[in-house]
N, C-alpha and C positions, 0 to 999 in steps of 0.2 A: 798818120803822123799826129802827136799827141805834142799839146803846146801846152805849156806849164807857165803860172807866174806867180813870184813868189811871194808879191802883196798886190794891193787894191793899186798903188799908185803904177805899179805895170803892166796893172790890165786898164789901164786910164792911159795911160802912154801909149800903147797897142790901137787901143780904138779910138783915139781922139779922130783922125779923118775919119771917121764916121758919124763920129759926135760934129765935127764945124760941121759935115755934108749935110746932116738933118737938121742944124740950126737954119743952115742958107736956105735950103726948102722951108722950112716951117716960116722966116721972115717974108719969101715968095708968096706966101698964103696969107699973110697980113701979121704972122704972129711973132711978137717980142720975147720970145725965149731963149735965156743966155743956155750957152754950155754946160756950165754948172747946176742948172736948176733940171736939163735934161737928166746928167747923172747922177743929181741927187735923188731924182724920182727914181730913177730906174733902182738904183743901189739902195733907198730906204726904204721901197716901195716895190716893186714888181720882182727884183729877186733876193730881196732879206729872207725868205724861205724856201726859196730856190736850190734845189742841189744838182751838185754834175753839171752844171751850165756849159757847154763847148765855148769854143767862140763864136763857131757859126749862131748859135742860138743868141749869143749875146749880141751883135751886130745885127741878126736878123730882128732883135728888139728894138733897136733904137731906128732903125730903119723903117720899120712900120709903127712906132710910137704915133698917136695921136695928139693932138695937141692940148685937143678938150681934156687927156687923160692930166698931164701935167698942171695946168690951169684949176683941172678941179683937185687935184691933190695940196695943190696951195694954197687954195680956199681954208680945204679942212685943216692945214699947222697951224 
């Protein structure tokens, strides 16, 4: 089964319950990371060179995202 989207904003619709689920986790851990700063790392950062991404790969990223990864990608903008 092959899942298509035709922009960025419905593959951001698709996965947002993944995206709040790993915000709720990462706050559990002590860390202040909104939503948007997850998917802007991911999206400017982890797959701007990414090709053929599925879903499952996309969801299996943010799900094991670290937090130090985020934190320290904000450091560097």
């Amino acid at each position: 089964m092959e899942i298509d989207f035709n922009n960025i904003e419905d593959l951001y619709v698709r996965v947002l319950p993944s995206l709040r689920l790993k915000q709720r986790l990462l706050m559990k851990q002590g860390h202040s990371i909104g939503i948007s700063n997850i998917w802007d790392y991911l999206t400017k950062e982890k797959w701007s060179k990414a090709k053929d991404l599925t879903l499952y790969d996309i969801v299996n990223d943010i799900m094991t995202l670290d937090a130090i990864e985020v934190i320290n990608y904000y450091k560097e903008v």
